[in-house]
Every structure is written in structure tokens, then in C-alpha cells.
C-alpha positions, -999 to +999 in steps of 0.1 A: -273-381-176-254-373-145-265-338-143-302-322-130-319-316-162-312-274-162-278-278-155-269-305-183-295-280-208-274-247-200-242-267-204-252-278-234-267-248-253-233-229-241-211-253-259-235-260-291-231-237-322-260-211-322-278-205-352-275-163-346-237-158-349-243-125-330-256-140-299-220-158-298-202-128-306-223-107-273-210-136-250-170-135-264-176-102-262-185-104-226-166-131-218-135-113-230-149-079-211-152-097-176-114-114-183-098-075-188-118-059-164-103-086-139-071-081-153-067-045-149-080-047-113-056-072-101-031-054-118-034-017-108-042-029-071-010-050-070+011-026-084-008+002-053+001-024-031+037-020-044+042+019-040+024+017-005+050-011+006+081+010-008+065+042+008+064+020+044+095+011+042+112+044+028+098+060+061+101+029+086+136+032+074+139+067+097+110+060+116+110+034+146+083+006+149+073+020+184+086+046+204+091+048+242+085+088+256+080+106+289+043+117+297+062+154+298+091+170+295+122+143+287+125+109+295+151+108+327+148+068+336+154+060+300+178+030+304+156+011+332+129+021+303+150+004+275+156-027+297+119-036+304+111-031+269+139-053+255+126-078+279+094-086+256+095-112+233+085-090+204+109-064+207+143-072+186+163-039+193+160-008+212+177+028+213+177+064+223+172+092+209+167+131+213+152+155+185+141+191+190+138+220+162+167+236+152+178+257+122+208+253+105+229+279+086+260+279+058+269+311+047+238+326+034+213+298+033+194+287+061+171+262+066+143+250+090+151+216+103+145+185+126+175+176+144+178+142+160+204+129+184+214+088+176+242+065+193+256+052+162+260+021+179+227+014+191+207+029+160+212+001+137+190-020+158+165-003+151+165+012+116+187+014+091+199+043+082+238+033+072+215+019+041+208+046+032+240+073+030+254+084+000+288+099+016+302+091+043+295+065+076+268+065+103+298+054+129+317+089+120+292+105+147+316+106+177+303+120+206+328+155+214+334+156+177+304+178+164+295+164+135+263+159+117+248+142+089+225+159+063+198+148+042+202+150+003+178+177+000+187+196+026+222+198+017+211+209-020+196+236-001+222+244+022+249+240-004+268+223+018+292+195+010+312+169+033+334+182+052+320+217+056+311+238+085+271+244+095+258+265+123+231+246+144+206+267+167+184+254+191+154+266+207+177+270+238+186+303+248+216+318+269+216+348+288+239+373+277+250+414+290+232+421+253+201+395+260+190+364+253+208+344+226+194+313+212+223+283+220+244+277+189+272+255+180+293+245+146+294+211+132+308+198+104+291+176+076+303+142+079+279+124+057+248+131+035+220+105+031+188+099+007+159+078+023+138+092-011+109+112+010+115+146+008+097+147+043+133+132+058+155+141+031+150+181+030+138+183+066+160+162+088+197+162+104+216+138+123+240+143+152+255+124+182+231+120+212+257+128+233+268+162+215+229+173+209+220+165+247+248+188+252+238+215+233+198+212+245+208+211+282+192+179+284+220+158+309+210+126+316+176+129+299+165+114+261+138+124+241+122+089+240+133+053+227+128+040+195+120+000+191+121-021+168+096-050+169+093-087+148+066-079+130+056-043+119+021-050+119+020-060+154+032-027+168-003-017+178-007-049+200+028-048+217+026-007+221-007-014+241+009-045+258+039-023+265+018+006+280+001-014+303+033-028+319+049+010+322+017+009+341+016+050+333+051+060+338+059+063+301+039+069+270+039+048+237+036+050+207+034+032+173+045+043+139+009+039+130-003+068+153+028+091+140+015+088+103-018+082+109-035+103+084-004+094+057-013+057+054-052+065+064-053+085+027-034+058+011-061+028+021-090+054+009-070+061-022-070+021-030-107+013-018-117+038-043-095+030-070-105-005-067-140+006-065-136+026-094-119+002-112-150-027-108-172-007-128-151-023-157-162-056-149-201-044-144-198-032-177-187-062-191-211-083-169-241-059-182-239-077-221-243-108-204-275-094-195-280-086-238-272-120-244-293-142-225-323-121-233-317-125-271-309-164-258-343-163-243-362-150-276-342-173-298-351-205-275-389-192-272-399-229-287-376-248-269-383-231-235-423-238-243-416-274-257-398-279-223-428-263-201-452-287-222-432-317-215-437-306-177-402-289-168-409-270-138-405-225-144-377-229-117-358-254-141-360-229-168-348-203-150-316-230-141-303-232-176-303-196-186-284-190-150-260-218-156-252-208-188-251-172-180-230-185-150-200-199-172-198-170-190-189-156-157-168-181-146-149-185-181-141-144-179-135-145-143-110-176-145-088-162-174-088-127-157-075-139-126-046-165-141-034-135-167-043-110-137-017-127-112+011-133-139+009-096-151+011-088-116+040-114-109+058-099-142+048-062-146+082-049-143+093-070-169+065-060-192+064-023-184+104-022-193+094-040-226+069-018-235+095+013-224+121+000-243+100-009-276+084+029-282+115+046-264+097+059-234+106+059-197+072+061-174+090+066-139+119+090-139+140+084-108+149+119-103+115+124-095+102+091-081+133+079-063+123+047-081+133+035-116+111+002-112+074-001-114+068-021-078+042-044-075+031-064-045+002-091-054-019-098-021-039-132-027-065-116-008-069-088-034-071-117-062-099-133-040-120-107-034-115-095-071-126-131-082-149-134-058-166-101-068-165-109-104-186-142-103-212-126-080-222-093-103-219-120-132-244-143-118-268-112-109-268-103-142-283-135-152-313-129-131-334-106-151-328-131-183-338-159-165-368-143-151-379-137-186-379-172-197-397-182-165-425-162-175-429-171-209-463-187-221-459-219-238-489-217-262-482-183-279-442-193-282-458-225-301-483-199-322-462-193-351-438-225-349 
């Protein structure tokens, strides 16, 4: 009695026992349809959220947030640089670095590689590379000593162990009676470290700035400055807000703009595997469709006794949406509560499910993970949800167009 007439009538006939046991078994079965459908979504995008968070963070872990660098050539006022972008609020560490090509050689093996020039002091500020090494200590890099750290891939490669003797060349050359000879020096492994991205681990080195400013001719002059910021999301604002007070003198740059295309792929790969993924739920959504319209035939004397009484065709159209509604809703509900504690739990039950058949999904040797990461974003669940309720209630248009239509005097004929 507290309801509009349509909405207490489609309450009503959803909670009555129907007389065809098959109609109820179309709406479990869609009710149960909608529920998986949202609970596969939720899932697979929380656990895409979780290898594109351990993916940042594996290359923001040799990567800087923003980076500080000349308009040309190499960056000669670095330190009055580093000072006036320590003074923004945003900016929680600061240090220089310089990096050119090289190629490294032990005995036979040689290898193409990116050689970058740190003050150990100075570089935990901004990333965190001690974190990451296997042997040996980021603080071993003594300027005058020559020594160098190697990725683990690279050393696999190079075959080269701590405490032996590489050959570094740089795209410096020295003239020579003979010619020109391209500027070589020997260091010696101190350390080896594994960041698990083959991009850093087989392709990069790591020396003292001093000893690699040295060997390029560089003097005084850096490559650029790396910074680390607050908030890694904000780096586009405070790179822009950084620029502007250089006023020209320096360029900068955000890790966003170095892997720009990296994490451009990875938000296409989601939107379509989300997209993808939805089609579940329309599925499911369509036998909500097949079950009000064998509602709609089974209620043909109700529907007309209703009409004749003088319930208006909107009204009609009400209780088949309402009821068609809830079997949204119902779907869509349980779906997102089991949705958001498989997602909260998915390690736990992947590791179950490994250990009951004896299987292991994720080999660490190949993923650098042994985990299955998952990161649930409420506005995933939201939008899922969301999404889930509107392609359910469009699907009870058509049924409850149906019964609008229908003629009260022949659905009385044969009553």
C-alpha cells in the first residue's frame, strides 16, 4: 500500500512462485549470469591493475619521476638547476646524473649497453636502486675507483662475476699516430642488480658520475637531473610548473613522456579487455529479455484484467521493468560483493587452486613474480556496477513494450 501500483505488482510477481517452473529457472539463470559476468570483470581488471602497478614501479625504480636536462649539449649550471627545483614544494629529492652509450667487453663477449653515471649518495633520493642489488652495495661506487655495477642479465651475458674486470668504450674518441681510438677504460664489477625488466636488467650499467664524466670529457657538465616528486601522478603538473620557472633555460621532462607509448598500450590493452570482458554480462542480461517475454504471455489475463480495471499502458510497462530491474540489481549486487572479495583475496585463492591440482601459473624465472598482483580500484567496481544495471534495465524495454501493447479483449478470448 505504500508503493505506486506497478512497482508493488512487479515486486510482487518477482517474489510469488510462478506456475511455469521454467520462467524461474530463465531468471536464476540470468540472475546468476549477470553475478559471474560481474565477477570476472572486477576480477581480471583488478588483477590488470595489479601487473600495471608492479610494471610502474619495477621501472620507476630506475627511472626518475621528472628529469631536469639542457636544451643541447650537457647541462653545465646543474647545481643552481638542482637548487631551484628542490625549492618546490612537490619535489622530495634531487640528483645528477650522466648516461651516454657505451659497449662493454669481458674476454670474448661484448655487449651493447647504457651506461649511467650516479653519486651514490645523492641517488637514493631519488630511486632506489640499493633495493634492488643482488651482490654487492650501491655506496661501493667511489669516485677514482672504477667500478661499475651490472644488471643481472647483462652479466649472464657478459659472464662476468663480482669482482671481475670489464672494458667500457665510449662514443669518445682520442687521436692517436695510428688514428682515431674510441676512449676506453677498465672497471671492475662491484655489484650486480635485478629490477626484473629485461629493458634495465640486460641493457644498463652503473658507474660513478665522477669516473664516467671523466671518461666522456664532460668536466663540470651532467647529463640532466633526476627528481623525485610526492606524488607520481603529479609529475605532469609540476614538470610544467617547473618549466615555466627555468623560464627556457632547461628542459623537462616526466617519466610519462619517456614511456609514453609503454603505459599508452597498457591503458588500450585494459579498455579492451574490459570491453571485451562486458559482453559476458550482455549475455547474461539478453535472457532477461527471454524471460519477461514468456512473463508477458503467461500474465496475458492479468495484464488485460488490469487495462480493464483502468491501469494506465505506462503502469504496465512499470511492473515488467521493475521486475526485470531486480533481476538486474540481484545479479549486479552479488557480482560486485563476491567481485571485490575475490579481488581482495585472489592470491590466496590462486595459491589454493595451485596447490590443490599441483600447478604453478606464474613461474618467477620468467615473470620475476611468484604472486598473482591484484590492485582493486573502486572506480573500476563502480563503473562495472554501474554498467551492469544500465544494459540490465535496457533489456527490459522490449518486454515491457510488449505488454503495453497488448489488447485486453483478445487476452480475455479464451480465458
Amino acid at each position: 500500500m505504500f508503493y505506486p501500483l506497478s512497482i508493488w505488482i512487479g515486486l510482487r510477481y518477482t517474489r510469488a512462485e510462478r506456475r511455469n517452473h521454467f520462467i524461474s529457472f530463465i531468471s536464476f539463470i540470468s540472475t546468476l549470469g549477470i553475478a559471474l559476468g560481474v565477477i570476472v570483470l572486477i576480477t581480471v581488471l583488478s588483477v590488470m591493475n595489479g601487473f600495471h602497478k608492479e610494471v610502474r614501479e619495477r621501472i620507476l625504480g630506475m627511472t626518475s619521476h621528472a628529469d631536469i636536462r639542457a636544451v643541447s649539449g650537457s647541462l653545465r649550471d646543474w647545481r643552481q638547476a638542482l637548487e631551484k627545483a628542490l625549492e618546490h614544494p612537490r619535489v622530495v629529492g634531487a640528483a645528477p646524473y650522466v648516461e651516454s652509450q657505451a659497449m662493454l667487453v669481458h674476454g670474448r663477449q661484448v655487449s651493447g649497453v647504457v651506461v649511467r653515471g650516479i653519486d651514490p649518495a645523492l641517488e637514493p633520493r631519488v630511486v632506489d636502486v640499493g633495493r634492488h642489488m643482488t651482490r654487492g652495495k650501491l655506496d661501493d661506487l667511489q669516485a677514482g675507483r672504477f667500478r661499475i655495477v651490472l644488471g643481472r642479465e647483462l652479466a649472464l651475458a657478459l659472464d662476468a662475476r663480482v669482482g671481475d674486470k670489464v672494458t667500457l668504450l665510449v662514443p669518445r674518441f682520442t687521436a692517436t699516430p695510428t688514428g682515431s681510438l674510441p676512449r676506453m677504460k677498465r672497471f671492475t664489477v662491484s655489484g650486480i642488480f635485478s629490477v626484473g625488466m629485461g629493458e634495465y636488467d640486460r641493457g644498463v650499467a652503473l658507474a660513478n658520475l665522477e669516473d664516467l664524466a671523466r671518461l666522456l670529457k664532460m668536466k663540470d657538465g651532467v647529463t640532466g637531473i633526476r627528481l623525485k616528486l610526492d606524488d607520481v601522478f603529479a609529475s605532469r603538473q609540476v614538470s610544467n610548473e617547473l618549466a615555466s620557472r627555468f623560464k627556457g633555460w632547461f628542459r623537462v621532462i616526466d617519466w610519462t613522456d619517456q614511456h609514453r607509448n609503454f603505459f599508452a598500450a597498457l591503458r588500450m590493452e585494459k579498455r579492451m579487455m574490459g570491453l571485451l570482458l562486458f559482453f559476458i554480462v550482455v549475455i547474461a542480461a539478453f535472457n532477461i529479455v527471454a524471460t519477461l517475454v514468456m512473463l508477458v504471455v503467461d500474465k496475458r489475463a492479468d495484464i488485460a484484467i488490469l487495462k480493464t480495471f483502468g491501469a494506465m499502458p505506462r503502469q504496465i510497462m512499470r511492473i515488467f521493468i521493475v521486475q526485470g530491474s531486480v533481476i538486474g540489481l540481484v545479479g549486479t549486487l552479488v557480482g560486485v560483493v563476491l567481485g571485490v572479495l575475490l579481488a581482495l583475496h585472489v592470491e590466496e585463492v590462486v595459491g589454493w587452486i595451485e596447490q590443490l591440482f599441483h600447478v604453478h601459473f606464474i613461474d618467477p624465472d620468467v615473470y620475476y613474480i611468484s604472486e598473482l598482483p591484484s590492485d582493486l580500484h573502486w572506480s573500476d567496481v563502480a563503473l562495472v556496477g554501474a554498467g551492469s544495471f544500465l544494459c540490465s534495465f535496457l533489456m527490459t524495454l522490449y518486454p515491457a513494450w510488449n505488454a503495453y501493447r497488448t489488447p485486453p479483449a483478445e487476452a480475455l478470448r479464451y480465458e
